[in-house]
C-alpha positions in Angstrom: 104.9 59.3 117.3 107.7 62.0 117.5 109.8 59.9 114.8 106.9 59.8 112.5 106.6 63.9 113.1 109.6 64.2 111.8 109.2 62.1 108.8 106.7 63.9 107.9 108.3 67.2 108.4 111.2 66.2 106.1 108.7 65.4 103.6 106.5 68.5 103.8 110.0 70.3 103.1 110.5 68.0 100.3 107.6 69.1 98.5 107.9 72.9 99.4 111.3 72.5 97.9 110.0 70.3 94.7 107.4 73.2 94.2 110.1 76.1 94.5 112.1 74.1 91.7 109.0 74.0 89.8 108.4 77.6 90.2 112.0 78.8 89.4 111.8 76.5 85.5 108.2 78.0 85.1 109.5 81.0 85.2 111.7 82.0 81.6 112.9 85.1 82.8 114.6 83.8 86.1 116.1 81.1 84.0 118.1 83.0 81.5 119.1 85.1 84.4 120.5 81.9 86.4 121.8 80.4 83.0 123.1 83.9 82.5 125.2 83.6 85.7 126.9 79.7 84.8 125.3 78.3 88.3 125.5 74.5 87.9 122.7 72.8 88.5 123.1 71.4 91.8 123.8 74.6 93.4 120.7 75.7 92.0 119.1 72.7 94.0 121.0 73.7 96.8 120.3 77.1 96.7 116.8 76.9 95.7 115.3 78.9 98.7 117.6 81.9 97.9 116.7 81.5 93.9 113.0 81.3 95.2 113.2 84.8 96.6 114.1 86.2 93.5 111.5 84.2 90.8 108.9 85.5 93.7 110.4 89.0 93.1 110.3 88.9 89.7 106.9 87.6 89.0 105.5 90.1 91.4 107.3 92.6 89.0 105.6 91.5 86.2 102.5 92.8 87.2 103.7 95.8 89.0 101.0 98.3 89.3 103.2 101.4 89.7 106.1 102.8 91.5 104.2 104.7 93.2 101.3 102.0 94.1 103.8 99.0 95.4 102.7 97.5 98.1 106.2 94.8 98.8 107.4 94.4 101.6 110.5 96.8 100.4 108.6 98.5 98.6 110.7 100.3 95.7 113.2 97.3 96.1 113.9 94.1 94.2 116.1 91.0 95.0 118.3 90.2 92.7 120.8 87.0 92.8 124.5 87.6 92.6 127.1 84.5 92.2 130.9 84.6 93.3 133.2 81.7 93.5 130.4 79.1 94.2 128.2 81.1 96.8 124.9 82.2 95.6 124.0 85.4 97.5 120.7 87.6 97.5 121.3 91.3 97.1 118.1 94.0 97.3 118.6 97.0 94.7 116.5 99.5 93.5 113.7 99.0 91.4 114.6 100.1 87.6 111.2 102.0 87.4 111.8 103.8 90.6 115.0 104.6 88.9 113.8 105.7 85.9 111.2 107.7 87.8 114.0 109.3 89.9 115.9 110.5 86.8 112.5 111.5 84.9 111.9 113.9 88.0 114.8 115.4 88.3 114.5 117.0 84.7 112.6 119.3 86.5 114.8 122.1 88.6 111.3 123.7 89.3 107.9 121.9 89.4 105.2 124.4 90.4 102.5 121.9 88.9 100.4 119.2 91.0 102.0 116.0 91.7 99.2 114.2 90.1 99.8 115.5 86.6 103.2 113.9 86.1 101.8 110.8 84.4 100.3 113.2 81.9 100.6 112.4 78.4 100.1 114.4 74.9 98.3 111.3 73.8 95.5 112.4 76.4 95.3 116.0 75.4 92.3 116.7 73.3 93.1 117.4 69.3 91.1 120.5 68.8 93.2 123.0 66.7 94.8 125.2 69.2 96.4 122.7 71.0 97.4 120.9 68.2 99.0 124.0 66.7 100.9 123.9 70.7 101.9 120.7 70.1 103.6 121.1 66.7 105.2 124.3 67.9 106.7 123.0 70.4 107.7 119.6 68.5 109.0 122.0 65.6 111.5 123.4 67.8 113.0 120.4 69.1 113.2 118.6 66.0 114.6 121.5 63.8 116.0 123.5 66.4 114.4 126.5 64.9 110.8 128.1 65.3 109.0 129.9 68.0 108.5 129.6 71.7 104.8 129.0 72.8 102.6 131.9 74.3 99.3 130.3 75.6 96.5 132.3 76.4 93.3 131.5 77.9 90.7 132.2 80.2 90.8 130.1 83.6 89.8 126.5 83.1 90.7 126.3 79.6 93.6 123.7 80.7 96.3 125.9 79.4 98.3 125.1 82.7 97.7 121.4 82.3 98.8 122.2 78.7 102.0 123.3 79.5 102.3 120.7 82.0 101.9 118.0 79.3 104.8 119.8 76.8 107.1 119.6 79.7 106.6 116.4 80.7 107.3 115.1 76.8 110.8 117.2 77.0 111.5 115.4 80.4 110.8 112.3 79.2 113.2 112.9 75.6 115.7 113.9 78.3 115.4 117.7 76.3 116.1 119.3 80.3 116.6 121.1 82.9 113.1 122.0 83.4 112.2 124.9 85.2 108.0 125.2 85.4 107.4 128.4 87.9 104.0 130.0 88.8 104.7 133.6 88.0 103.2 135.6 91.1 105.0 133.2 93.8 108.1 133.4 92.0 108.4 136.8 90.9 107.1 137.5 94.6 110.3 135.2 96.1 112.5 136.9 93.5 111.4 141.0 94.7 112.2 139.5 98.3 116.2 137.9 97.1 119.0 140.1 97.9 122.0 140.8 95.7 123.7 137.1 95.5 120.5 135.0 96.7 118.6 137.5 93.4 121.6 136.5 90.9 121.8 133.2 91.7 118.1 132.7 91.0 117.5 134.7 87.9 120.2 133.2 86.9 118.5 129.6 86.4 115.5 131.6 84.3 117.7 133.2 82.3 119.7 130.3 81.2 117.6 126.7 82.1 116.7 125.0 78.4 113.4 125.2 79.0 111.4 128.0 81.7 108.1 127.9 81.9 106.0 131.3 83.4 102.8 129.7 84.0 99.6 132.3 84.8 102.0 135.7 83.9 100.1 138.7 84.4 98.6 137.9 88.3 101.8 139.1 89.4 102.5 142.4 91.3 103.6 144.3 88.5 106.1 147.5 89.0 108.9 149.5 87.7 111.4 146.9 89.7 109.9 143.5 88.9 109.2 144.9 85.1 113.2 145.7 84.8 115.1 143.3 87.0 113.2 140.5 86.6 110.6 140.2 82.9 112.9 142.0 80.5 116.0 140.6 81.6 113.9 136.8 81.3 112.6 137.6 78.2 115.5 139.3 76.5 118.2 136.9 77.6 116.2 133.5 76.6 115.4 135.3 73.1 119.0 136.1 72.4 120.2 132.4 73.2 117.4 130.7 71.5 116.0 128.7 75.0 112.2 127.2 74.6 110.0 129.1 76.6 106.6 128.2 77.4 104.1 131.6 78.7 100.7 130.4 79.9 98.3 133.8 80.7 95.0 134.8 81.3 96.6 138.0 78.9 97.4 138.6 75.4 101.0 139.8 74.9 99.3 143.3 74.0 97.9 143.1 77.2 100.7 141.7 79.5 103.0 145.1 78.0 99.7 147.4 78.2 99.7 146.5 82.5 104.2 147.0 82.4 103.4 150.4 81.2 103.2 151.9 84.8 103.8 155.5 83.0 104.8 157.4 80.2 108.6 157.3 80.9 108.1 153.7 81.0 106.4 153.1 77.0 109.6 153.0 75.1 111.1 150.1 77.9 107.6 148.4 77.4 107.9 148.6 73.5 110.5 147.3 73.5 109.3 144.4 75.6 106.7 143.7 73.1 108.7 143.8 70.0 110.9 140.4 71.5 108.0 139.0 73.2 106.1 138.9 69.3 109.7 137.7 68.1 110.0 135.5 70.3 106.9 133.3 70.5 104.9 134.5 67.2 101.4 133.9 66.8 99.6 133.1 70.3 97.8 130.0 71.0 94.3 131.1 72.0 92.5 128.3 74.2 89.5 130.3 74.2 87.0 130.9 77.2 85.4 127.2 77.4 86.3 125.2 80.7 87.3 122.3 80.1 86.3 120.9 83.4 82.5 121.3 83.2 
């Protein structure tokens, strides 16, 4: 009985290794790969658990249902099949999507939007007319390297954050970065609280990052200080070298100057203000007061 176990053993393996040969010519992609690497034939036979690993790998792959929804055992990982002086050897490496993903995010130096929002798309943003007018804007100035920067006003709920979100995201993804996307009153806040080298250091990346985004100015805590140090020298210095700059507000640009104008002494600084802000980003894009969430 014990010699008959075995037999049967020996052919149960048979057939699980008949079935990973099978497997590993069903599958096109894991044979150009082999081919790719001049493996004779009978190490392949020899080797077919290893190869097994991978074709296993590779057709769960093909149906991946996002980086950030894989459920392998290593997830973010995938076997790959490596072949040196007749040894066949298994190696695990990083997924290319998770790698993509990894560069994609770090486009951004400054993400001050919802994680969920980074598989938006322009495809899904609705085509009425102000967006659209956004959207050729801001595809204007990368394609001609001229035009304006984009001022979008709105009342809350009109999606102009999500808006903004969405034009970023397509620079990201042309590789058009850094990125810097900063809500105005937390930012403006941590800048008034930065002392001498920790304040440079961090102006310094709105001043000069290819593309800053001040998302909801005008809820800030507005004052002779943050209106000098901080919103003229943005504005001014991003204006003389041409950066994109995205402004999403509940505010006009009228508006934003007419709350910087703490007092009379102040008009001619505010003015001036104005004047490059309406150079800068020409006619606003007006969202309107419609939610867009209702």
């Amino acid at each position: 009985m014990e010699r008959l176990t075995v037999n049967s053993r020996f052919k149960d393996e048979d057939k699980v290794l008949k079935k990973m040969k099978a497997d590993y010519l069903a599958c096109p992609a894991a044979v150009k790969y082999i081919n790719s690497l001049n493996i004779p034939e009978e190490i392949v036979d020899k080797q077919i658990v290893k190869i097994n690993d991978f074709v296993s790998d590779l057709n769960f792959c093909r149906h991946c249902p996002g980086v950030d929804k894989c459920d392998k055992d290593t997830p973010r990982l995938c076997t790959k099949i490596v072949y040196v002086d007749g040894v066949v050897e298994r190696q695990v490496v990083p997924c290319k999507k998770y790698l993509e993903l990894v560069k994609f995010k770090k486009q951004f130096l400054i993400r001050d939007f919802p994680e969920e929002w980074m598989s938006g798309t322009l495809k899904k943003i609705d085509n009425s007319a102000p967006r659209a007018e956004a959207i050729k804007k801001y595809q204007n100035f990368f394609k001609n390297n001229e035009g304006e920067s984009l001022y979008i006003v709105g009342e809350a709920g009109t999606g102009r954050s999500y808006l903004a979100a969405n034009i970023a995201l397509e620079i990201a993804r042309d590789e058009k970065g850094p990125i810097a996307f900063i809500d105005v009153p937390s930012k403006f806040k941590e800048l008034g609280s930065k002392k001498d080298e920790a304040f440079t250091s961090l102006i310094d990346k709105y001043l000069k990052v290819p593309v800053l985004v001040l998302d909801d100015l005008g809820n800030e805590y507005k004052s002779d200080y943050v209106r000098e140090t901080i919103l003229f020298p943005i504005i001014n210095a991003r204006s003389k070298a041409h950066l994109f700059t995205i402004i999403t507000s509940d505010f006009s640009i009228d508006d934003i100057c007419l709350m910087y104008q703490t007092n009379q002494a102040s008009k001619p600084k505010v003015e001036q203000i104005k004047r490059i802000m309406k150079k800068t980003f020409g006619n606003e894009i007006n969202l309107g007061s419609v939610s867009i969430y209702e």
